[in-house]
MIPALO-584762 format. One record per residue: residue number from 1; residue in one letter; x, y, z of N, C-alpha, C in turn. Coordinates in steps of 0.05 Angstrom, whole numbers, m for minus. Example, Ala and Ser with C-alpha at 12.3 -4.5 7.8 and 13.67 -1.06 7.14 Angstrom:
2
{1 A {264 m114 156} {246 m90 156} {264 m66 156}};
{2 S {257 m45 142} {273 m21 143} {258 1 157}};
END
This chain:
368
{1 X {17 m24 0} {0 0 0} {17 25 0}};
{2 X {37 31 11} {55 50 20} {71 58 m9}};
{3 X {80 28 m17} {80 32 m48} {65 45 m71}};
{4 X {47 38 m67} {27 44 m90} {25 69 m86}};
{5 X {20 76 m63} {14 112 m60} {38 132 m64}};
{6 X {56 124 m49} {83 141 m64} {93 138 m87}};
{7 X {82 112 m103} {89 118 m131} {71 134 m146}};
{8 X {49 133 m143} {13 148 m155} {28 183 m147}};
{9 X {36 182 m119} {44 218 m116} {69 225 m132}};
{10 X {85 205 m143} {113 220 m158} {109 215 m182}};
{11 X {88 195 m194} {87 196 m222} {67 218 m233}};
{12 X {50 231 m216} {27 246 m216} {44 277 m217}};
{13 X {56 278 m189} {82 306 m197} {95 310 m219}};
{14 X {104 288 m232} {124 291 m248} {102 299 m283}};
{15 X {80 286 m280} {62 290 m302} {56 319 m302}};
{16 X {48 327 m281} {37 359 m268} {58 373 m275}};
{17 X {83 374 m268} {111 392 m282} {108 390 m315}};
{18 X {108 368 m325} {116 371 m348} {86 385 m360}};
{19 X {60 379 m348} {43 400 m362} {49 429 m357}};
{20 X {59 425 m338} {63 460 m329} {87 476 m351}};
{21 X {107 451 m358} {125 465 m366} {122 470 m402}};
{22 X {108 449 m417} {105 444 m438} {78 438 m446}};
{23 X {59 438 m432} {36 434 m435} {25 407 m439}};
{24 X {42 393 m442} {28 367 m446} {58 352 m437}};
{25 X {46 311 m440} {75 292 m442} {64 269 m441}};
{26 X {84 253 m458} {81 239 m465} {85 212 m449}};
{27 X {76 186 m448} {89 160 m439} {119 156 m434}};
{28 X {133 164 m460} {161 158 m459} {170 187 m448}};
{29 X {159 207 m441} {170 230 m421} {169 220 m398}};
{30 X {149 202 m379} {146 186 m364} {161 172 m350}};
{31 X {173 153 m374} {185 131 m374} {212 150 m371}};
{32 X {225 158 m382} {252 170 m374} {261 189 m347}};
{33 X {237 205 m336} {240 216 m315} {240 203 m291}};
{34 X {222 173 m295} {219 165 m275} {239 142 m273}};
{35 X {249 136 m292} {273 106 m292} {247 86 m298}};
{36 X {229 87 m302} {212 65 m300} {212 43 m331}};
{37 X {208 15 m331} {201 6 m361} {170 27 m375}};
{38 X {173 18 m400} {156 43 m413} {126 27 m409}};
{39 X {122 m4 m403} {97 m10 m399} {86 m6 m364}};
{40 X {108 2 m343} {102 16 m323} {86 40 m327}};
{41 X {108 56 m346} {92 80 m343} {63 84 m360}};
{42 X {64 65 m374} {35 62 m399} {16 54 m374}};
{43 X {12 30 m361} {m7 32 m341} {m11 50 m319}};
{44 X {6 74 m316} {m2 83 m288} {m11 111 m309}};
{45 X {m6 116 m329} {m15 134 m342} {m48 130 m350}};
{46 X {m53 99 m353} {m78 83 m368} {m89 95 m332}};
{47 X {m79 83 m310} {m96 86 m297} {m105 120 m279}};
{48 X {m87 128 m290} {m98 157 m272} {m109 183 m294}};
{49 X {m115 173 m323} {m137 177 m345} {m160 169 m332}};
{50 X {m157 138 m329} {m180 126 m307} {m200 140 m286}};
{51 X {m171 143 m276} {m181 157 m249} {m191 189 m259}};
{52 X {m191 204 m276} {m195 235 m277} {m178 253 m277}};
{53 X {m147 230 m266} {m130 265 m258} {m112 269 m286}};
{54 X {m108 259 m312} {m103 258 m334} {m127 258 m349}};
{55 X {m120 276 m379} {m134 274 m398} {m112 270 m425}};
{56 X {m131 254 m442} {m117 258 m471} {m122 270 m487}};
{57 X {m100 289 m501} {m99 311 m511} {m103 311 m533}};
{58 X {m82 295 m539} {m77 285 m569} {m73 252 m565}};
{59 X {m106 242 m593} {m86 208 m589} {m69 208 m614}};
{60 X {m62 180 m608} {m35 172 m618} {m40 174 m652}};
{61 X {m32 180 m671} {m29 183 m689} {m1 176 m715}};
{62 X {3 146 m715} {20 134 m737} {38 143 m719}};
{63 X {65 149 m717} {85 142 m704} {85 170 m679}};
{64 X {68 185 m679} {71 215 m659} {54 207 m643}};
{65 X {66 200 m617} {49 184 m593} {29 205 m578}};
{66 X {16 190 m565} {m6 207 m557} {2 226 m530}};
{67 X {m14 247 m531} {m4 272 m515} {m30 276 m485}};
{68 X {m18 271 m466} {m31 271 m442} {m27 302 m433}};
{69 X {m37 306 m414} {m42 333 m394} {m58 328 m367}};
{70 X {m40 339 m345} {m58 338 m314} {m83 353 m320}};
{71 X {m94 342 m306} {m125 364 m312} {m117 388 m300}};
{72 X {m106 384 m269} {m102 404 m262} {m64 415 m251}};
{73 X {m59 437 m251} {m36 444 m238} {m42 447 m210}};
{74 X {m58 452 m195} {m65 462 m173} {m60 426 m148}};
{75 X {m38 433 m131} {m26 407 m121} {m51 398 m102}};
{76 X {m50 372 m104} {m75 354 m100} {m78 353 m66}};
{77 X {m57 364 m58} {m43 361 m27} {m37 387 m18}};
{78 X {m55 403 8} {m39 422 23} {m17 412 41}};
{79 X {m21 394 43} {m7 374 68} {20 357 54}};
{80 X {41 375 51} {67 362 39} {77 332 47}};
{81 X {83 340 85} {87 315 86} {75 305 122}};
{82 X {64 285 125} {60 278 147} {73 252 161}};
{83 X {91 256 190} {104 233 193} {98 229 222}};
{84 X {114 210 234} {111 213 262} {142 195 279}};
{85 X {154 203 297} {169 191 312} {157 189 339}};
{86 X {184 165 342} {157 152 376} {186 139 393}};
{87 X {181 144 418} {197 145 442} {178 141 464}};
{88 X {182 109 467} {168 91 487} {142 96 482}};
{89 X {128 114 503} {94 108 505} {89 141 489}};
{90 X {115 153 479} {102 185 472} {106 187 442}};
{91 X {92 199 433} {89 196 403} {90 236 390}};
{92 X {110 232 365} {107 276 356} {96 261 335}};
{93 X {75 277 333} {62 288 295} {73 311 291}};
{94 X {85 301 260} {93 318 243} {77 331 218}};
{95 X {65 352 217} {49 356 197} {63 386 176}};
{96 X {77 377 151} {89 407 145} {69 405 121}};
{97 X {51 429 115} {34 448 101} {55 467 81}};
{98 X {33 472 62} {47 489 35} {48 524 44}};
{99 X {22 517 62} {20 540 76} {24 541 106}};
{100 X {31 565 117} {26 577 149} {6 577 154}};
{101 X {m13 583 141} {m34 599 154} {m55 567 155}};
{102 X {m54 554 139} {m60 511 136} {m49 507 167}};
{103 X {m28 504 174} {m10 499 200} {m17 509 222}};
{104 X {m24 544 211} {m43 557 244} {m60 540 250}};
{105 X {m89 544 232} {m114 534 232} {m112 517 246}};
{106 X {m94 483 235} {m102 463 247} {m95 459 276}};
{107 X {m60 475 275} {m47 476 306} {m77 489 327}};
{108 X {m88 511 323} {m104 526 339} {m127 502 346}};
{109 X {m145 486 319} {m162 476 332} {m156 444 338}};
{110 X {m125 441 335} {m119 414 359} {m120 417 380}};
{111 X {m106 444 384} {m99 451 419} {m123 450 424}};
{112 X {m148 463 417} {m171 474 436} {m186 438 442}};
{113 X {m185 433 420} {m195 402 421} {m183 383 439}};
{114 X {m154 388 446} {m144 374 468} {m132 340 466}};
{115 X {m156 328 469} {m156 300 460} {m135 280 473}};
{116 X {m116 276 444} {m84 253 458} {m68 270 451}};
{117 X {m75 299 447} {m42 320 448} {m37 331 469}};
{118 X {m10 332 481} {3 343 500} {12 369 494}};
{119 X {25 378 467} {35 396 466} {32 399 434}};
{120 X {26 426 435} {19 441 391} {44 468 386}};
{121 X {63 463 377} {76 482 375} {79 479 341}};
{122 X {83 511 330} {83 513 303} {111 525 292}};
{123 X {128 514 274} {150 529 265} {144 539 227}};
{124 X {139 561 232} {125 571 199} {106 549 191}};
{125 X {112 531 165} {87 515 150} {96 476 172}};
{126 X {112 485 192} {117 464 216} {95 457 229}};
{127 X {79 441 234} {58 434 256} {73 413 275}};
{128 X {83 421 296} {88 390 317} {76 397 342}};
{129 X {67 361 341} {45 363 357} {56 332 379}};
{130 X {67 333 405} {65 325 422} {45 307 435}};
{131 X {44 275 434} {16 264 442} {19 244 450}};
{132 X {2 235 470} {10 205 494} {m14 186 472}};
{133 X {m10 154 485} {m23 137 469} {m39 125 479}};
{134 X {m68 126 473} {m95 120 482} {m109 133 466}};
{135 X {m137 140 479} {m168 143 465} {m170 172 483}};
{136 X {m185 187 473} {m200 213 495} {m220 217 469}};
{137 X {m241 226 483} {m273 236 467} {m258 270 463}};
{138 X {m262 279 432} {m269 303 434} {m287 314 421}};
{139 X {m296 342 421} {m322 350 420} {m320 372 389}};
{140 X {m326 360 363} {m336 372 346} {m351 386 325}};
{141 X {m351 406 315} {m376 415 314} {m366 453 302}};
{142 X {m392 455 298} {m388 488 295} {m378 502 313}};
{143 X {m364 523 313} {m360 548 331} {m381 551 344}};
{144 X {m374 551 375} {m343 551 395} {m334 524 395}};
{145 X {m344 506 382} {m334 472 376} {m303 475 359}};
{146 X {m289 463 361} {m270 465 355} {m280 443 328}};
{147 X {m263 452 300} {m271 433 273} {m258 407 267}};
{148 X {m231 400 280} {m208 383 279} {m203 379 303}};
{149 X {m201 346 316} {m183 341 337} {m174 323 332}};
{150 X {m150 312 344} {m140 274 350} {m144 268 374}};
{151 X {m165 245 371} {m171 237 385} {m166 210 393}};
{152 X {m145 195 384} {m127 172 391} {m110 170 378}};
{153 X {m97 157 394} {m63 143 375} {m59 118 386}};
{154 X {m42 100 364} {m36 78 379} {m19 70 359}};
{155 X {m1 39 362} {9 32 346} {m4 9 339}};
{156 X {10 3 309} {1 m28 296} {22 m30 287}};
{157 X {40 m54 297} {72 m63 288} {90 m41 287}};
{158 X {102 m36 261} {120 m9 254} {108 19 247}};
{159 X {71 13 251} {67 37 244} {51 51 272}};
{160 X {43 75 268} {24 100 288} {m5 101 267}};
{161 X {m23 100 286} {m44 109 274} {m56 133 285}};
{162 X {m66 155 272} {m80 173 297} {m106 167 278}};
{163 X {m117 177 304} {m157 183 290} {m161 204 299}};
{164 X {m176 213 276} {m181 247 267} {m202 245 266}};
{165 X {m218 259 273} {m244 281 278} {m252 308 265}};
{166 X {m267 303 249} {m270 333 236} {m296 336 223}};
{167 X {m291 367 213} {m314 370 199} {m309 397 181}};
{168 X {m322 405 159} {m316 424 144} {m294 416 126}};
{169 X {m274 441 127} {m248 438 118} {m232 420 118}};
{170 X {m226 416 144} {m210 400 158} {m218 375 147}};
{171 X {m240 365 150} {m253 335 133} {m250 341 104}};
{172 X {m252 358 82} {m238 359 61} {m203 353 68}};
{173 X {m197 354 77} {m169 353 80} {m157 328 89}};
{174 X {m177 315 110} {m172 292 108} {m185 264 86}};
{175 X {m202 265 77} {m214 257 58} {m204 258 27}};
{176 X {m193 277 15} {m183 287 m4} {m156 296 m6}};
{177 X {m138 295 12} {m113 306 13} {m101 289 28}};
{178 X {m104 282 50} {m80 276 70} {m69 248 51}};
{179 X {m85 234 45} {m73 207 35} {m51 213 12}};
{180 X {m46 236 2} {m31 242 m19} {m3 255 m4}};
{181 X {m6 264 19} {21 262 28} {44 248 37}};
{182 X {66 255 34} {92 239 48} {91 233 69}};
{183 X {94 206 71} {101 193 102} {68 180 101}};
{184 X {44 177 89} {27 172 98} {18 145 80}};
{185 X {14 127 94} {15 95 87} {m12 85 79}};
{186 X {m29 95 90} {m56 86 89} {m74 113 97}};
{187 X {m100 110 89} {m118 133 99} {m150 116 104}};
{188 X {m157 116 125} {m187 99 130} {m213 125 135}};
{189 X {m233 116 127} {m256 145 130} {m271 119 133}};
{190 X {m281 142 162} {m318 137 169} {m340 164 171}};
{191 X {m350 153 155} {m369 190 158} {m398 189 182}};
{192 X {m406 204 191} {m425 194 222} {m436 217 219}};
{193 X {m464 225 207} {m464 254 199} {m447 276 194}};
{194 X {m448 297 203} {m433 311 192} {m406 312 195}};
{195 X {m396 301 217} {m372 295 225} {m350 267 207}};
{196 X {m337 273 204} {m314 250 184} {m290 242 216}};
{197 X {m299 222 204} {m269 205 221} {m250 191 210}};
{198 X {m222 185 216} {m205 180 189} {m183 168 214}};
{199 X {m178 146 200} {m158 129 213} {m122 136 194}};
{200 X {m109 156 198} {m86 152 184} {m62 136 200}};
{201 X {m49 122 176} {m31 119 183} {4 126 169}};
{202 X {15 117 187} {47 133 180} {62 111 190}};
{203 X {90 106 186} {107 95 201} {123 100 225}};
{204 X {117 88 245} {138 102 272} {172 108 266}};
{205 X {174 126 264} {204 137 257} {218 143 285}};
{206 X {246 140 285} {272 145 298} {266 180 298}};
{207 X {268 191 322} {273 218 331} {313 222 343}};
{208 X {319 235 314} {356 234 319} {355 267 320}};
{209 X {369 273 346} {376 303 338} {418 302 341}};
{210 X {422 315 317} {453 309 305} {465 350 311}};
{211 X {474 352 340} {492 375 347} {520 370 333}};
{212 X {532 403 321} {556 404 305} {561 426 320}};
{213 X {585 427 318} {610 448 326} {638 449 319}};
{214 X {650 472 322} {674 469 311} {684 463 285}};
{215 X {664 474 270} {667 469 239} {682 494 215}};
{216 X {687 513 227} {683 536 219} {729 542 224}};
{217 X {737 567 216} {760 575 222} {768 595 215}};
{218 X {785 613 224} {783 636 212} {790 655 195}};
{219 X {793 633 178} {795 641 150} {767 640 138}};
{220 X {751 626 139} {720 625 133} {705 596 143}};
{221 X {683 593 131} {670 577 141} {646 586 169}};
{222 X {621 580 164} {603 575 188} {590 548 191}};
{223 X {592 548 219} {578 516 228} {551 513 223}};
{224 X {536 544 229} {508 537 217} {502 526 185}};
{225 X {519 540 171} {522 531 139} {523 502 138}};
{226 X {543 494 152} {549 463 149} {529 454 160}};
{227 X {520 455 184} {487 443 191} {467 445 175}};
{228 X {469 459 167} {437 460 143} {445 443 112}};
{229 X {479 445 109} {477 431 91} {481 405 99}};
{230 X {486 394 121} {484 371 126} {459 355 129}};
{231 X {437 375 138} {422 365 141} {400 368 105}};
{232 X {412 384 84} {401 371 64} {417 355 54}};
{233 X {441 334 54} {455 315 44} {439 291 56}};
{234 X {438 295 86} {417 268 97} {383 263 82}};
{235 X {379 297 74} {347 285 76} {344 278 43}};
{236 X {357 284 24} {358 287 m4} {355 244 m12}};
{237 X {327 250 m20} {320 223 m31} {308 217 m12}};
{238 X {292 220 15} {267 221 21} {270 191 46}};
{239 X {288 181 50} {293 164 66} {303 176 94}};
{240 X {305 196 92} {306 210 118} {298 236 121}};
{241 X {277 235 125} {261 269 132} {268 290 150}};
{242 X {269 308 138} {272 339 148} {250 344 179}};
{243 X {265 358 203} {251 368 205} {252 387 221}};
{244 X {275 402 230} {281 432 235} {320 441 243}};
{245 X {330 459 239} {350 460 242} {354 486 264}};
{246 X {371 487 275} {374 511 291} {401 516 299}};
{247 X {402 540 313} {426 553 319} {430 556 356}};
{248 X {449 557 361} {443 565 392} {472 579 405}};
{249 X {476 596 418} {485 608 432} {496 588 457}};
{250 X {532 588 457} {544 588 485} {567 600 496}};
{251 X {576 598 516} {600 613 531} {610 631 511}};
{252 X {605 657 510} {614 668 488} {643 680 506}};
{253 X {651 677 532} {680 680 540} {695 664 535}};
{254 X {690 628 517} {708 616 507} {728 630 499}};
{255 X {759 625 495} {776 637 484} {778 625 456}};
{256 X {777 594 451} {772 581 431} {752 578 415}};
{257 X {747 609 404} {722 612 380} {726 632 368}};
{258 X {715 631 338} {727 640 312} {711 677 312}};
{259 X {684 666 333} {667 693 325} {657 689 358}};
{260 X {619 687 358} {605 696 384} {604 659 401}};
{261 X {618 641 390} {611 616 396} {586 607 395}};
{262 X {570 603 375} {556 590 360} {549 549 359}};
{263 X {531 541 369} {541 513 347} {501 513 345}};
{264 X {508 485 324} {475 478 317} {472 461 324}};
{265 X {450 447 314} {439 420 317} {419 421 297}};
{266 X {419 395 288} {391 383 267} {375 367 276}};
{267 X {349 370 275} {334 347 276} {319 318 259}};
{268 X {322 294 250} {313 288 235} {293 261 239}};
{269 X {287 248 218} {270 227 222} {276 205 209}};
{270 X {277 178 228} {290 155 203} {282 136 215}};
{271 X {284 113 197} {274 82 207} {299 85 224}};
{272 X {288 67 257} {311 53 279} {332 39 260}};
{273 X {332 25 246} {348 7 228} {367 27 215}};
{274 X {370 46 203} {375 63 192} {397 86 207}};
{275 X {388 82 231} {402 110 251} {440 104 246}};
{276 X {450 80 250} {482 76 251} {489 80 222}};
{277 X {473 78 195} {476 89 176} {476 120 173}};
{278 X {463 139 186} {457 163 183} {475 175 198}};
{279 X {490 163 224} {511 175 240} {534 167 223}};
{280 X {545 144 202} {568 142 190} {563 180 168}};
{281 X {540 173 156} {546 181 133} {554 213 148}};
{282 X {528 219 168} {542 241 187} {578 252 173}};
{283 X {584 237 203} {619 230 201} {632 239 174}};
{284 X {625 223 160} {637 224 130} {638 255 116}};
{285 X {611 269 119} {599 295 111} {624 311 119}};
{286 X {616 311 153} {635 333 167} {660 333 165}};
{287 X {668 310 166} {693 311 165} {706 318 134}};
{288 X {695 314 120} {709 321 94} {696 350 81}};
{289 X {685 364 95} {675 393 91} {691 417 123}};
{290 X {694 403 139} {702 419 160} {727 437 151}};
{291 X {725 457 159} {751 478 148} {769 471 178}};
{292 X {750 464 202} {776 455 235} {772 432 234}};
{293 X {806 423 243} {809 399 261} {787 379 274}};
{294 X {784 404 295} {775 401 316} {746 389 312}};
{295 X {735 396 295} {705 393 287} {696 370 309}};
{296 X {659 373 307} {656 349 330} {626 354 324}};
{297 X {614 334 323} {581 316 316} {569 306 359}};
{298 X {548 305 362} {537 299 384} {512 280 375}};
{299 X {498 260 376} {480 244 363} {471 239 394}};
{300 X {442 246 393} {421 235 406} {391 226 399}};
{301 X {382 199 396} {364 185 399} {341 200 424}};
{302 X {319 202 413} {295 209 427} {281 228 423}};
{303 X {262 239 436} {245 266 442} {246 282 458}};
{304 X {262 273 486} {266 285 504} {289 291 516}};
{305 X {290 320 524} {320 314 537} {323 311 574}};
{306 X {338 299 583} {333 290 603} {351 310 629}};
{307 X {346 319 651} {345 331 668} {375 339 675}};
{308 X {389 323 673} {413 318 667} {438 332 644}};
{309 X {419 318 622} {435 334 601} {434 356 599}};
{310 X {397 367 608} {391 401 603} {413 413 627}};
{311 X {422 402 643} {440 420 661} {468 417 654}};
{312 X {478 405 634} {502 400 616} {500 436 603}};
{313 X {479 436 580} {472 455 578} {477 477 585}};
{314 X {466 483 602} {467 507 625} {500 503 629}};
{315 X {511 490 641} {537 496 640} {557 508 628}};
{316 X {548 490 589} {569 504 569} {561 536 568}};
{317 X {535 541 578} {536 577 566} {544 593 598}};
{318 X {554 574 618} {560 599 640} {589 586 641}};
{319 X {594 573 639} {626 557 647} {642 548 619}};
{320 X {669 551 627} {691 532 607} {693 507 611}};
{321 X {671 480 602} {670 453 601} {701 441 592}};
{322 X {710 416 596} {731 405 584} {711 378 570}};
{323 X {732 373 554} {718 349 536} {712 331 553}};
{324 X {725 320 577} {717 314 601} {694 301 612}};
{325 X {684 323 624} {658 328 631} {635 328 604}};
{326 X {644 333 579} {624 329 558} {622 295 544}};
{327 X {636 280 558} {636 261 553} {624 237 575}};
{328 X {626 244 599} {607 248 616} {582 250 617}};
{329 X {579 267 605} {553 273 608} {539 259 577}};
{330 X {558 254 555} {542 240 540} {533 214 556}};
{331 X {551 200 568} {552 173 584} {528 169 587}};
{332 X {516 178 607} {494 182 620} {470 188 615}};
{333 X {468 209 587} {446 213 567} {437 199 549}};
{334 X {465 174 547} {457 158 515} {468 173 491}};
{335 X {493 191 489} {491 214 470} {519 194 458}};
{336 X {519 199 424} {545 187 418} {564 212 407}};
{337 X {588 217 406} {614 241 408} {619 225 390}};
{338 X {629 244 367} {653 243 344} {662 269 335}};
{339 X {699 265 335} {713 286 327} {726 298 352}};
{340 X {733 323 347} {749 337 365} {742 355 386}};
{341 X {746 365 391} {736 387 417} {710 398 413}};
{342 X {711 398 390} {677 414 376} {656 398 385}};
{343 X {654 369 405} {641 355 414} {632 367 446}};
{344 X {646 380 452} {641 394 476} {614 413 470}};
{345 X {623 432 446} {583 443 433} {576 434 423}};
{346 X {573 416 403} {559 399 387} {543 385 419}};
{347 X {550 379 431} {533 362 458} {515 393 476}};
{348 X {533 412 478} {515 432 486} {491 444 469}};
{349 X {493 434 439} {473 446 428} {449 421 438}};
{350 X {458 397 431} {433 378 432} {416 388 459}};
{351 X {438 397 480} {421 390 510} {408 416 502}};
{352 X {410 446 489} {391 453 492} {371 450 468}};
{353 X {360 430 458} {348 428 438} {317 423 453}};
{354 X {303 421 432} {260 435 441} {264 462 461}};
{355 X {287 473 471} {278 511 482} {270 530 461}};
{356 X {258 542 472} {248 567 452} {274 582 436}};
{357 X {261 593 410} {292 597 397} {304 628 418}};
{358 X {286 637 439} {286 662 443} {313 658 471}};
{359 X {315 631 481} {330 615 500} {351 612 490}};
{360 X {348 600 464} {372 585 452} {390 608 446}};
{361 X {381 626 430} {398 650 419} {413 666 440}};
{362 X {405 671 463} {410 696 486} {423 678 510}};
{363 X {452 668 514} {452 660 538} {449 675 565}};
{364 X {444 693 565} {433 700 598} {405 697 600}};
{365 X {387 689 580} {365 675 587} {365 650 602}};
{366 X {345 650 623} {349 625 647} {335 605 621}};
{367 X {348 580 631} {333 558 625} {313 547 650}};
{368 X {290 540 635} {272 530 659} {277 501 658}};
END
């Protein structure tokens, strides 16, 4: 199933470009964009004519093959991509939108709805949503009813299911859209008057957050640069999803820093199977882009950071840590160190990773 639908969404994109770009395309345009044999692409072309979302333009005529067209340009999906990672009994939804203002909406009427979310925070077209695993009733309906809630989650083997509640929009969206996005495996609808209920599912993904430091020197180079491009070298080809990068502020009385002492961290998403693959290729990146020595990677597994590490944290931005103590304190967190001293921030970025960016940026902001 997971198959069929990610191939239906990339052979369907790829038809939609080429109407956009040339107005029409052909089978064997198909067949070459996608690597596919040409009677692959003849049936999935036969069937999504079928289905409405192709028309034929031109038929085939003695050797000038016939000329298809999307019906429409307009993308069949507000909802780019939806995923989920999971750490023991706690589960994040990932919901990234084409739009912000898609991402408000839904963030505003999950929170009010409540349900199995713990926590709705939004980063631009970002929705993450924080949620324990069980059942809760929520209440929808017209204004002051909130139109969207989740109202369970659970697992089935490798995957998360949540069940959605809606009505209006929101039920166009799940009915008509969500199944067309990334990360989403299956889509189930029950309709109960006016209200739609929808069983999606996703695969439970690995929550890796990957802190860098010491990448930079002063001749040039920034570590945030290398974090963002590291983190599009991992996500490029869709086996490991995006899903925020950041910057953070420490000890800026280090003596050993190029500018204000800076490091990042990435966050991403991947099959468990997958994670000692994504920390080599890590490795490999940094080290052969780093302009220092010193450079240094921090890898932590999970959602949370633990009481412990957040006071690692707090350390690197009031104190001069030794690699020491930052190795220490990975001990104890589960955190894995590679490279040189730059492992001392690369580990201070992770511990302060989920603070507000308003924390992260300003060290004389208290951490709570």
């Amino acid at each position: 199933m997971a198959s069929v639908l990610e191939h239906r969404r990339e052979y369907l994109r790829l038809m939609r470009q080429f109407t956009q770009d040339t107005g029409f395309f052909t089978v064997s345009d198909i067949q070459k964009a996608a690597g596919i044999p040409r009677s692959t692409a003849q049936d999935w072309v036969t069937r999504l004519v079928r289905e409405g979302c192709v028309l034929i333009k031109n038929e085939k005529s003695g050797r000038v093959a016939a000329h298809y067209a999307a019906i429409s340009a307009v993308p069949q999906s507000t909802c780019r991509r939806i995923f989920t990672t999971t750490d023991g009994e706690r589960v994040e939804v990932f919901h990234d939108c084409m739009s912000g203002a898609c991402a408000a909406f839904c963030g505003y009427h999950h929170a009010r709805a409540g349900g199995m979310l713990t926590d709705v925070t939004r980063d631009g077209t970002l929705l993450r949503e924080c949620a324990r695993l069980g059942d809760a009733t929520v209440s929808i309906g017209l204004p002051p009813l909130s139109a969207v809630g989740i109202s369970g989650i659970r697992y089935t083997g490798d995957h998360v299911i949540q069940k959605i509640r809606c009505i209006g929009g929101p039920a166009y969206s799940l009915t008509d859209m969500m199944s067309h996005a990334e990360g989403v495996t299956r889509v189930e609808l029950d309709r109960a008057g006016g209200v739609v209920e929808g069983n999606v599912w996703t695969q439970a993904l690995a929550h890796l957050t990957i802190g860098v430091d010491d990448t930079d020197s002063p001749e040039g180079g920034a570590t945030f640069a290398l974090a963002l491009a590291l983190l599009t070298r991992l996500t490029t080809g869709r086996v490991v999803l995006p899903i925020s990068h950041h910057v953070v502020m420490l000890n800026e009385s280090v003596k050993n820093k190029t500018a204000g002492n800076s490091a990042s961290y990435i966050e991403v998403a991947v099959l468990p199977a997958r994670i000692d693959r994504v920390m080599a290729k890590s490795r490999e990146f940094v080290e052969n882009e780093a302009l220092s020595s010193e450079w240094g990677l921090a890898f932590r597994q999970g959602m949370t950071i633990p009481a412990d590490l957040r006071e690692y944290g707090r350390l690197v931005r009031e104190q001069v840590v030794d690699r020491a103590a930052a190795e220490e304190a990975a001990k104890r967190s589960g955190a894995v160190l590679y490279g040189g001293n730059g492992v001392i921030g690369a580990l201070g970025a992770v511990a302060l990773a989920r603070l507000p960016h308003e924390i992260q940026l300003d060290p004389a902001r208290k951490i709570a």
